[in-house]
Structure formats: C-alpha cells, structure tokens
C-alpha positions in Angstrom: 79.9 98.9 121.4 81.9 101.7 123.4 78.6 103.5 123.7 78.6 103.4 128.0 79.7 107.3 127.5 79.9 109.8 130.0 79.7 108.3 133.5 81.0 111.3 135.0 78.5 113.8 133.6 80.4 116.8 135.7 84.1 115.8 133.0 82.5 114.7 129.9 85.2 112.3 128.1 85.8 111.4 124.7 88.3 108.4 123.2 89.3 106.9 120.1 88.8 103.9 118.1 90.4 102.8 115.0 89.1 99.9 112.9 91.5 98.5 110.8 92.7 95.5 108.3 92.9 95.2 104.6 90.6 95.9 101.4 87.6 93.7 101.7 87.9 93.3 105.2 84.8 95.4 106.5 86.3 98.3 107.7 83.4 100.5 106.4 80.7 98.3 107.4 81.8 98.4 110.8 82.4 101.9 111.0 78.4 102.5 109.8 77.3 100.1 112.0 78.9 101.8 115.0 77.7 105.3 113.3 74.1 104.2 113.0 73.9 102.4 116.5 74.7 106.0 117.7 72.4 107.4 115.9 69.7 105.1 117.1 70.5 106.2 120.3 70.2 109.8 119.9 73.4 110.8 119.3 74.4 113.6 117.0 76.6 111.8 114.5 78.8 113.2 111.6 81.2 111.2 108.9 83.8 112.7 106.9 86.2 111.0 104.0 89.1 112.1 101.7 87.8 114.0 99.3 89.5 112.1 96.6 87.8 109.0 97.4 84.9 109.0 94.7 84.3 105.3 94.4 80.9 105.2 95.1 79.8 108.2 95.6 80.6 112.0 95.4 79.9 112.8 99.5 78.1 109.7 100.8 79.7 107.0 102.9 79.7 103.8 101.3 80.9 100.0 102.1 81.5 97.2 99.3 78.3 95.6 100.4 76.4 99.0 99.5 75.6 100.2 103.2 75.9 103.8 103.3 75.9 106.8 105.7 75.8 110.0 104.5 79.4 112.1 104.8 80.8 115.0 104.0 84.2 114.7 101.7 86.8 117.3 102.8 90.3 117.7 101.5 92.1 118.5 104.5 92.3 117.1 108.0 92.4 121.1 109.2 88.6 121.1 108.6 87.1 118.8 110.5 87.3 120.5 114.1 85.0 123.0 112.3 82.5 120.9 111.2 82.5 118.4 113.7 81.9 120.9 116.3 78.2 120.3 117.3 78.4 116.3 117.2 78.9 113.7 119.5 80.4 111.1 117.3 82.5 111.7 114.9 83.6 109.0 111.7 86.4 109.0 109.6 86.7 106.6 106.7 89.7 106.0 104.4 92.1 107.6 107.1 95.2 106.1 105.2 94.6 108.5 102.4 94.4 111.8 105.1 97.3 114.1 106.0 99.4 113.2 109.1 97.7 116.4 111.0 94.8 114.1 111.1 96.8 112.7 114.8 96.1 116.0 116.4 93.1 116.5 115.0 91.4 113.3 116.4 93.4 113.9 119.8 91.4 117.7 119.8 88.1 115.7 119.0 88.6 113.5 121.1 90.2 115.9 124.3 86.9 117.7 124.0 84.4 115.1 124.5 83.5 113.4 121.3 84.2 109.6 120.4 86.2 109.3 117.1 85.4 106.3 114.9 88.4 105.6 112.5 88.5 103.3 109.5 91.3 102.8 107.2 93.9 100.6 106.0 96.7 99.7 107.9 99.1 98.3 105.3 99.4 99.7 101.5 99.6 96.9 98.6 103.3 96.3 99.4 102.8 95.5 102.8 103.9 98.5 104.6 102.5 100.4 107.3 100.0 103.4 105.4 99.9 106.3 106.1 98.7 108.3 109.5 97.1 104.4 110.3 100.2 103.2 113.0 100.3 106.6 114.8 96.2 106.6 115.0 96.4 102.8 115.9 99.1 104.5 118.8 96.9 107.0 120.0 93.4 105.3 120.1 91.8 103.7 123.4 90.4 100.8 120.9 91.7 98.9 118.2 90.0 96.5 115.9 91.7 94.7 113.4 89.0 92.9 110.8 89.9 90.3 108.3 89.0 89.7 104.5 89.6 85.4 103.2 92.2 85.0 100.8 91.1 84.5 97.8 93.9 81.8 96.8 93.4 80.1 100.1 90.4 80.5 102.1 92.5 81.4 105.0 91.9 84.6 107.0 93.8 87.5 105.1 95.3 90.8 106.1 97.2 91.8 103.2 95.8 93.8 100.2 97.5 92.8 97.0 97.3 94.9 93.8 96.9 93.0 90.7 97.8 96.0 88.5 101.0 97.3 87.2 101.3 100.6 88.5 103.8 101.4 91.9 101.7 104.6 92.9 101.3 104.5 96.4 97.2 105.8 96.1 95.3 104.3 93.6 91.5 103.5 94.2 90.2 100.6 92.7 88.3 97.3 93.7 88.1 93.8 93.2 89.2 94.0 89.1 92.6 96.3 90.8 93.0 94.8 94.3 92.7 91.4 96.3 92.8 90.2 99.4 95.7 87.4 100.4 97.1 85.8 103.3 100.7 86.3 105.1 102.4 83.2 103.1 100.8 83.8 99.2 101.3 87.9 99.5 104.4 87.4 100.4 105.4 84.9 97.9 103.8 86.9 95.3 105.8 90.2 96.2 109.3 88.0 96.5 108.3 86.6 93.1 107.5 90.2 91.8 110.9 91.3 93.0 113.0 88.4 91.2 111.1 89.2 88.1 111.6 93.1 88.1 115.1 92.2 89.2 115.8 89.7 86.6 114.0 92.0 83.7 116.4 94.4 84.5 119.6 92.6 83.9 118.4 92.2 80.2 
C-alpha cells in the first residue's frame, strides 16, 4: 500500500498517512505491516513512540497481538528530524500521546521526501478528539480509519471506553482498563456516567 514512490526520480516526493480508530482496533498492526512491507522492499525504515509508552516494551514496537518492530522511544517530537534523517519511511505510533509540534515535524519529513506512517487514537475515552490526531488526520494525503467489535454488541466500534475511575486524560492500560464500544452503548454509558456523578453530587 502507497509504496508506488517516486515517479519523478528528478523531485523525489514524500506524503503522509495516518491510521486511525480506537483501542483494539489495529492501529499498530497496520502500522508494522506497512513498516515491514517496506522493509521487504528495501527501504530504509525507522519507528519512533512516546517515550512514556512502556506497555510492552521499553524501545520496541509492539501491537496487542504481539507483532513487533523494533523503535526508538523519544520524549519529544523535536527529535525525530535528527534521527529520521537517513530513512525512507518513517513510523510513528501512539501519536495522540506526542506534542502538537509533531504537525510540523511530519510536514518537514514529509516536504523532504520520506513517507510518514502515523498511528494513534483519534478520540480519548470521553469521546473527544486526542490530541495532535485531527490536525495530523488534516494534513495527511491518506487516512485510514480501522475498527475494534464492541464488546457489548458485536457491532463495529470506534469508541474506547475506560472502565476505571480515574478522569486523567493519559492513562495506559488494556483490556482490564479499557474497552471497545459502539456509537449507541458508549454513549449511553457516558450519559449514564454524567447522571450518576451529577446526582452523587446533590447529596
């Protein structure tokens, strides 16, 4: 996919693509298997994450279903021009959870020559746009929204619900913190949680 690079060989091009959708979803596994197709043709490929994303593994790339892609964590979007600078493709996983210079850095990736593979959540686990996600979505030549099944229903689901307590916007977890859902049971679930906290609060 998107590998037909370079037609003009004289004004070498790069573009972006952003994968996108909920938790479960397989937002990682698509970003490796676009990573390791370019690698398989002989492409000089890199992947970076938030450094605070430890789930799995310190540095390595990894999906829910254990694929992995070795990557380099890094705590700002300000370094990866520098250490992307002798690859052709660049990936970028958890992109919700990086600084909003990560637009302009993808943009300079992409002005000078390399294709940018994005991966991240587009909503947070109150159903709001995340993050850098909708102006990366904006900017990007390809978007691809991927679905998880809601676990109450069985329908497709875009949502990513937290089952815990806590209101902090970034908290990593998994299945035991987070599930998928569909439009109608998230949002049920959130007006229910807003009657409750409302009605606990009158008391």
């Amino acid at each position: 996919m998107f590998l037909e690079n370079y037609i003009n060989q004289n004004h070498r091009t790069g573009w972006i693509e952003v994968i996108c959708g909920s938790m479960f979803s397989g937002k990682t596994e698509e970003l490796i298997r676009r990573l390791k197709r370019a690698e398989f043709a002989g492409l000089k490929v890199e992947i970076f994450k938030p450094a605070i994303d430890k789930r799995y593994d310190e540095a390595d790339v990894v999906s829910h279903d254990k694929n992995k892609l070795a990557g380099t964590p890094v705590e700002s979007s300000a370094a990866l021009p520098l250490l992307a600078s002798d690859c052709d493709v660049v990936g970028i996983d958890e992109a919700q959870f990086f600084d909003p210079g990560i637009l302009e850095v993808v943009n300079l990736l992409a002005n000078s020559g390399k294709r940018v593979v994005i991966a991240g959540l587009d909503m947070d686990f109150m159903g709001r746009p995340f993050g850098p996600m909708p102006g990366l979505m904006a900017i990007a030549e390809y978007v691809t929204k991927v679905h998880a099944i809601c676990v109450k229903t069985g329908n497709l689901a875009n949502y990513s619900h937290r089952k815990t307590t806590s209101d902090k916007l970034v908290e990593l977890g998994e299945t035991e913190e987070y599930e998928p859902l569909s439009r109608a049971v998230f949002w049920d679930i959130i007006e229910n949680e807003k009657e409750n906290s409302s009605t606990k609060s009158t008391h």
